[in-house]
VEXMAR-238197 format. One record per residue: x, z negated, y of N, C-alpha, C in turn; residue number from 1. Coordinates in steps of 0.001 Angstrom, whole numbers, plus 500000, padded with zeros to 6 digits. Each point is the difference from the previous one (the first is absolute). Layout:
N
r n.px->X	n.pz->Z	n.py->Y	ca.px->X	ca.pz->Z	ca.py->Y	c.px->X	c.pz->Z	c.py->Y	seq->NUM
...
end
This chain:
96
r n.px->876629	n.pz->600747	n.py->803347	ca.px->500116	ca.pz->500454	ca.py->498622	c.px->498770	c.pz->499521	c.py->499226	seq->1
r n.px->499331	n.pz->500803	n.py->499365	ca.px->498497	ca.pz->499514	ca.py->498510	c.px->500412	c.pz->499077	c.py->499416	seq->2
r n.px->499328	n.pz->499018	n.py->500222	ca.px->500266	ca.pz->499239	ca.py->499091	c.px->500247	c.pz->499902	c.py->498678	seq->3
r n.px->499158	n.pz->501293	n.py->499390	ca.px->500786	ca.pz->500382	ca.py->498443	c.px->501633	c.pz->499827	c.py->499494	seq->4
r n.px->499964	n.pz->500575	n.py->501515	ca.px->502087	ca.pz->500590	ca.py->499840	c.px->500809	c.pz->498782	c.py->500255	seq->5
r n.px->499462	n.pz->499047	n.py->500706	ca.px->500595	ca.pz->498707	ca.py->499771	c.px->500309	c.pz->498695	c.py->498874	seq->6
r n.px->499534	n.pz->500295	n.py->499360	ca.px->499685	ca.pz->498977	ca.py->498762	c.px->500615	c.pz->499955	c.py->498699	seq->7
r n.px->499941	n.pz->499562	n.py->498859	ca.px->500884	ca.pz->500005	ca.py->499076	c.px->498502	c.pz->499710	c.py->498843	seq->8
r n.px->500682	n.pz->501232	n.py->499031	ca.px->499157	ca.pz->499812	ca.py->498613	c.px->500914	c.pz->498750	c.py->499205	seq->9
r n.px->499544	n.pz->499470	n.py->499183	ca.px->500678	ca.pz->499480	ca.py->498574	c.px->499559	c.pz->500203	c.py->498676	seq->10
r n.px->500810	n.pz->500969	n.py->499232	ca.px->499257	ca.pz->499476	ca.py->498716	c.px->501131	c.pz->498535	c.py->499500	seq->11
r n.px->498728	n.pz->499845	n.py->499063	ca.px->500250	ca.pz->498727	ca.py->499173	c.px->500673	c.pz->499955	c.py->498642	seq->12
r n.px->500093	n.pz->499696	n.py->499912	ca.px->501092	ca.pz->500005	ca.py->498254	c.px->498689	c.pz->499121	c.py->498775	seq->13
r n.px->498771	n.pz->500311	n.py->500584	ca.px->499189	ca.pz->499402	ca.py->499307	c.px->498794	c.pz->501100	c.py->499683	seq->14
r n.px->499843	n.pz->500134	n.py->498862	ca.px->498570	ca.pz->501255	ca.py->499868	c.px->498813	c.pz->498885	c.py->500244	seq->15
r n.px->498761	n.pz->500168	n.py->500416	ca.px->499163	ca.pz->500011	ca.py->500279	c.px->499040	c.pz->498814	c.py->499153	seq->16
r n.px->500830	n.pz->500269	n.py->499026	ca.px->498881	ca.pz->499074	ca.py->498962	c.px->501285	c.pz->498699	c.py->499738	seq->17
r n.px->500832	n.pz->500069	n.py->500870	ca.px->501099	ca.pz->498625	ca.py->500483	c.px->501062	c.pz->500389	c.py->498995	seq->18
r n.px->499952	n.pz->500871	n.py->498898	ca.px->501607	ca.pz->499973	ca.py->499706	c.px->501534	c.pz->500408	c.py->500343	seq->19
r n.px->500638	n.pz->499431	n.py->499663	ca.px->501244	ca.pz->499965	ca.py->500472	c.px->500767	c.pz->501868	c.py->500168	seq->20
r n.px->500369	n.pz->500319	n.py->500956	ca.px->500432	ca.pz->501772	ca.py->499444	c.px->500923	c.pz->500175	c.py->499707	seq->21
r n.px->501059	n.pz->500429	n.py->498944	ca.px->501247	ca.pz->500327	ca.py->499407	c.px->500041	c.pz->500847	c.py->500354	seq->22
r n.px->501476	n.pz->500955	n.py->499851	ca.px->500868	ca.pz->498385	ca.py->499984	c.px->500409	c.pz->499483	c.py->500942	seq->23
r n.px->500554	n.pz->498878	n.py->500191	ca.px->499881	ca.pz->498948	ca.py->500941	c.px->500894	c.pz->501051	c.py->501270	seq->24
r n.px->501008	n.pz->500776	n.py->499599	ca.px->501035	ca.pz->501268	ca.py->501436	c.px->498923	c.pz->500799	c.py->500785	seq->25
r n.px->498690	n.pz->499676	n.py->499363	ca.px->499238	ca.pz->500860	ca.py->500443	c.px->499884	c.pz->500591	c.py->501598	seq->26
r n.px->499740	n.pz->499210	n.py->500645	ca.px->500285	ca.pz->499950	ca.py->501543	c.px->501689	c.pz->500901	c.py->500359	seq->27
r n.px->500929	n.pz->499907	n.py->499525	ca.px->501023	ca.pz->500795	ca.py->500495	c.px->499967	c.pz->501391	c.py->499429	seq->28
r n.px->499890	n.pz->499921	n.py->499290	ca.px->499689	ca.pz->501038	ca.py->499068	c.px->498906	c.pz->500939	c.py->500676	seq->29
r n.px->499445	n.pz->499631	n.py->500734	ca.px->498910	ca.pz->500777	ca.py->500749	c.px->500304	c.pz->500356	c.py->501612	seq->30
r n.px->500159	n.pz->499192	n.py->500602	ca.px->501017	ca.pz->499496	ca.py->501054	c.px->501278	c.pz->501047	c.py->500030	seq->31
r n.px->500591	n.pz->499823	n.py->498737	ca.px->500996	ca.pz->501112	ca.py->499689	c.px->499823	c.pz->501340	c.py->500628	seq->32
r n.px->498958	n.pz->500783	n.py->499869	ca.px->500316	ca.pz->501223	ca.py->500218	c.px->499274	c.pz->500308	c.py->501694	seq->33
r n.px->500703	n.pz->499198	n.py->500584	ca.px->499725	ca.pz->500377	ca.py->501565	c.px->501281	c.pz->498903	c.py->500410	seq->34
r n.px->500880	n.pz->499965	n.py->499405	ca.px->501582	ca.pz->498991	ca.py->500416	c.px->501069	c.pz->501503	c.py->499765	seq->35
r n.px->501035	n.pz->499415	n.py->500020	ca.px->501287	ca.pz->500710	ca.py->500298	c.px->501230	c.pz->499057	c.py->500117	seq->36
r n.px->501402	n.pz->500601	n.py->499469	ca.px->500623	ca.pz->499496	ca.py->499774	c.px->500939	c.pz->499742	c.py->500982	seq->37
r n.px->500386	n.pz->499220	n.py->500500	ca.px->500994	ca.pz->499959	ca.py->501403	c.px->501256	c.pz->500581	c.py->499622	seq->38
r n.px->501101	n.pz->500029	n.py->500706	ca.px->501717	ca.pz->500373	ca.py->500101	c.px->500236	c.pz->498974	c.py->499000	seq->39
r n.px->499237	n.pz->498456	n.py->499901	ca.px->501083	ca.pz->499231	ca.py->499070	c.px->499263	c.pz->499658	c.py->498831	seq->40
r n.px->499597	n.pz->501396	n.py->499986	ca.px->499244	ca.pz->499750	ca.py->498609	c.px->499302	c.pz->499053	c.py->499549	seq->41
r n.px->499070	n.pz->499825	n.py->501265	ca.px->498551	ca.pz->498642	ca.py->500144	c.px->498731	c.pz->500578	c.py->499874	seq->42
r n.px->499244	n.pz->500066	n.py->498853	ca.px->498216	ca.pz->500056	ca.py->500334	c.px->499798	c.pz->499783	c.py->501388	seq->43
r n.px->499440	n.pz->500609	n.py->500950	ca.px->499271	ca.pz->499778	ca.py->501020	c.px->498646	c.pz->500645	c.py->500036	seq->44
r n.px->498887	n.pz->498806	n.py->499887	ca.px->498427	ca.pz->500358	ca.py->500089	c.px->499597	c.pz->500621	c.py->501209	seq->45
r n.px->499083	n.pz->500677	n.py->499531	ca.px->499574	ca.pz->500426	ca.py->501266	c.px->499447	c.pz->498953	c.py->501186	seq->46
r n.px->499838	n.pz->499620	n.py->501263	ca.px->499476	ca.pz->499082	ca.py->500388	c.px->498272	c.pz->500489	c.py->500394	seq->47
r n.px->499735	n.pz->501253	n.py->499298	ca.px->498297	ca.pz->499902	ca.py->500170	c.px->499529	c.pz->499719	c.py->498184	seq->48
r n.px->500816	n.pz->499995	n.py->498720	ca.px->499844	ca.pz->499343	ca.py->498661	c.px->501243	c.pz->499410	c.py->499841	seq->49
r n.px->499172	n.pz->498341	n.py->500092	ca.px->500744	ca.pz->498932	ca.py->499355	c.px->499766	c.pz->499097	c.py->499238	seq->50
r n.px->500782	n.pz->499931	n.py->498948	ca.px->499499	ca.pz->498939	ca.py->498716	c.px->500393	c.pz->498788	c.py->500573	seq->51
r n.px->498737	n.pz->499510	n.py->499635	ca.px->499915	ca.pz->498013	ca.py->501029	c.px->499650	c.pz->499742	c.py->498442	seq->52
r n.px->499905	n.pz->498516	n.py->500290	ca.px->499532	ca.pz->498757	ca.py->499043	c.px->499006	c.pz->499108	c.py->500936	seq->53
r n.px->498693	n.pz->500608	n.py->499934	ca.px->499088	ca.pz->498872	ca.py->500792	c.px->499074	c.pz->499244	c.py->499085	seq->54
r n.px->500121	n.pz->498690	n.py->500559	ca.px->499350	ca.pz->499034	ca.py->498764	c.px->500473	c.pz->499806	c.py->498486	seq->55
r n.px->501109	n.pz->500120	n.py->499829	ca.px->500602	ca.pz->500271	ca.py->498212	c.px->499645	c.pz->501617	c.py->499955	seq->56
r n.px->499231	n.pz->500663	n.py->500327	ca.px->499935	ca.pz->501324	ca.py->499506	c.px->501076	c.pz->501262	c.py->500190	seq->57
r n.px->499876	n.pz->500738	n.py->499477	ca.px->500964	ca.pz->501046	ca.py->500542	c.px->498801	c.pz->501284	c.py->500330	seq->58
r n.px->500789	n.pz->500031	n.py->501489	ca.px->499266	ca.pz->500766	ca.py->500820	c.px->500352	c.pz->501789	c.py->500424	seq->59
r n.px->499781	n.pz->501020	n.py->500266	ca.px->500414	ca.pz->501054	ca.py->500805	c.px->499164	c.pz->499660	c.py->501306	seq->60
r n.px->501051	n.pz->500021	n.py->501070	ca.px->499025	ca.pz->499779	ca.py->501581	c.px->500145	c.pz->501471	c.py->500351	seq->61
r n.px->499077	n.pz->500769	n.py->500323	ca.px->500112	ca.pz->501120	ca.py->500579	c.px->499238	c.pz->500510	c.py->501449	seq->62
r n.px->500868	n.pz->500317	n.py->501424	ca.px->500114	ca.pz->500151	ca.py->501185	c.px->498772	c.pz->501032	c.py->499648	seq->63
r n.px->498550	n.pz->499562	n.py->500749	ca.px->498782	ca.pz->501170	ca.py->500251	c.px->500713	c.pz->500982	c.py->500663	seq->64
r n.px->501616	n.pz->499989	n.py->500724	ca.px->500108	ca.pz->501233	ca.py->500899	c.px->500507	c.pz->501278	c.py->499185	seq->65
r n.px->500147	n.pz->499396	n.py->498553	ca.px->500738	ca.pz->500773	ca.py->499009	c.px->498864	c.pz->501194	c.py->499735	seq->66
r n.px->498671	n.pz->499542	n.py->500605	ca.px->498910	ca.pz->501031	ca.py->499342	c.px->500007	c.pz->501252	c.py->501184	seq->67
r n.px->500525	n.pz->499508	n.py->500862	ca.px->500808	ca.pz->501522	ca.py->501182	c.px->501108	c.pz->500750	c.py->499601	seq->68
r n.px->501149	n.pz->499156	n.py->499772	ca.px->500655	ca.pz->500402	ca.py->500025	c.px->500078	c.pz->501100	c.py->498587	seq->69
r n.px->499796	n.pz->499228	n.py->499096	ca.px->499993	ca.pz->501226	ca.py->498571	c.px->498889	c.pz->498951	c.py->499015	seq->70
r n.px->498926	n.pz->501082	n.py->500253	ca.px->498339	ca.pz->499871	ca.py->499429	c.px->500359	c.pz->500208	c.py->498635	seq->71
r n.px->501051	n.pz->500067	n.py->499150	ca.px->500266	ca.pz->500731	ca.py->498734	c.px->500005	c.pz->499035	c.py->499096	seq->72
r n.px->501577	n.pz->499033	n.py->500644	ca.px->500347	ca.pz->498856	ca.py->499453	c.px->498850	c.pz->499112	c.py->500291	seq->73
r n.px->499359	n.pz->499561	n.py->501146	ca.px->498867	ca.pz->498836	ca.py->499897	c.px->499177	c.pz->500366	c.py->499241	seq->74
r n.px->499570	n.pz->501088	n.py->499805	ca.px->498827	ca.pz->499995	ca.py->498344	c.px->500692	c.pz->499583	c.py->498879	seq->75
r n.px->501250	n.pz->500964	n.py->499992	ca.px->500510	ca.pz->499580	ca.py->498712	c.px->499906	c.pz->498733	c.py->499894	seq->76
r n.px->500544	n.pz->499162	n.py->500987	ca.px->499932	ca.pz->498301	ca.py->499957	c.px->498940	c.pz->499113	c.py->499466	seq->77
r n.px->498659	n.pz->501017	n.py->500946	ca.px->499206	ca.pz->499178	ca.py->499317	c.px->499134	c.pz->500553	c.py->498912	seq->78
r n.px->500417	n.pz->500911	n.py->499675	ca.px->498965	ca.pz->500623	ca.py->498627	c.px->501080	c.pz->498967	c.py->498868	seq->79
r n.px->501316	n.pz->500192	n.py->500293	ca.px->500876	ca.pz->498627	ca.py->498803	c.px->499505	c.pz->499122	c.py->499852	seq->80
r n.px->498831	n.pz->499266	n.py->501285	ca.px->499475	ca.pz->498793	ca.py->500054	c.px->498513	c.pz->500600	c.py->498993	seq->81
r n.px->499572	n.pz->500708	n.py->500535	ca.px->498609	ca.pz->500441	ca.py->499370	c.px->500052	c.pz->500167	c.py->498525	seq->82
r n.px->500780	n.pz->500744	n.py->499472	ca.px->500201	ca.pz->500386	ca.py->498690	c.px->500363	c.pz->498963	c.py->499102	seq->83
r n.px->500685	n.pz->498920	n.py->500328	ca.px->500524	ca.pz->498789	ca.py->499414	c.px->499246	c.pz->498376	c.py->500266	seq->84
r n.px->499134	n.pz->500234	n.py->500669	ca.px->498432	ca.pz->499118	ca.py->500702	c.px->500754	c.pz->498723	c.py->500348	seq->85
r n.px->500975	n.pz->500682	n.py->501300	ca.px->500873	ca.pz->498531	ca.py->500108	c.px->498657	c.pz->500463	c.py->501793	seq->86
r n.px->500003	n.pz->498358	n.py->500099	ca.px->499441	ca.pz->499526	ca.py->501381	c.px->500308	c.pz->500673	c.py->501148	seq->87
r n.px->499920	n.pz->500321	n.py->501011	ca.px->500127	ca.pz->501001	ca.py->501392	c.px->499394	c.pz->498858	c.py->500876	seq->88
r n.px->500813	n.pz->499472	n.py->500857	ca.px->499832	ca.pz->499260	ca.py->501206	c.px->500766	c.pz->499885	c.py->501142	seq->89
r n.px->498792	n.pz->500316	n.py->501179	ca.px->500172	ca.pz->499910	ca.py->501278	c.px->501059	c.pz->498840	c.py->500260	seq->90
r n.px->501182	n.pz->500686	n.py->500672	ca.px->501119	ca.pz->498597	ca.py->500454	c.px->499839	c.pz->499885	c.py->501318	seq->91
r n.px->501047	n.pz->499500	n.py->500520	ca.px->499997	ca.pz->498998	ca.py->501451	c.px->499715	c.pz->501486	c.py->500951	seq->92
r n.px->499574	n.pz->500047	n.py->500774	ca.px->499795	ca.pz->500858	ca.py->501492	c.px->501521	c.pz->499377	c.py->500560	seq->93
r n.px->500471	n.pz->501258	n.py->500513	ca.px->501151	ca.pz->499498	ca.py->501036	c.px->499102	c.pz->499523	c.py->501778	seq->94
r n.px->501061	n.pz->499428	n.py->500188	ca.px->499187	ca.pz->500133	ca.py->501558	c.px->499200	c.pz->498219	c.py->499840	seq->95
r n.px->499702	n.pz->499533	n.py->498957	ca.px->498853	ca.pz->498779	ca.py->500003	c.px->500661	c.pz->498817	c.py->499964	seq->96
end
């Protein structure tokens, strides 16, 4: 498998010039629209967008395989990041 398709984006809950991004749900709220609701009426995230907390921050982790599977939503993902000048960073490689 490319190594592209293995890996995980993050944005950051931080714009660029270090401030904080509101509001603080931000991450689910984004996260949100690639989840679904189970039989017992549970949020379930997607497991290629998931809202983490890395380092105090609030994070969206998003699966590079998401950019195969539907090229639509990963722009959307990250133009949310682009348009709002929150940080875009390379996460862990699986496999390492």
């Amino acid at each position: 498998m490319p190594e592209q398709l293995i890996g995980e984006v993050v944005i950051r809950g931080v714009t660029t010039d270090g401030r904080k991004f509101r509001p603080s749900d931000w991450a689910d709220r984004l996260a949100g629209i690639c989840s679904h609701v189970s039989h017992d009426n549970r949020l379930n995230f997607s497991p290629d967008v998931q809202p983490v907390t890395r380092a105090g921050v609030r994070c969206v982790v998003i699966n590079s395989r998401l950019a195969a599977l539907d090229a639509r939503i990963f722009k959307f993902l990250l133009d949310f990041a682009r348009e709002n000048d929150l940080e875009v960073a390379d996460g862990r490689k699986h496999g390492r």
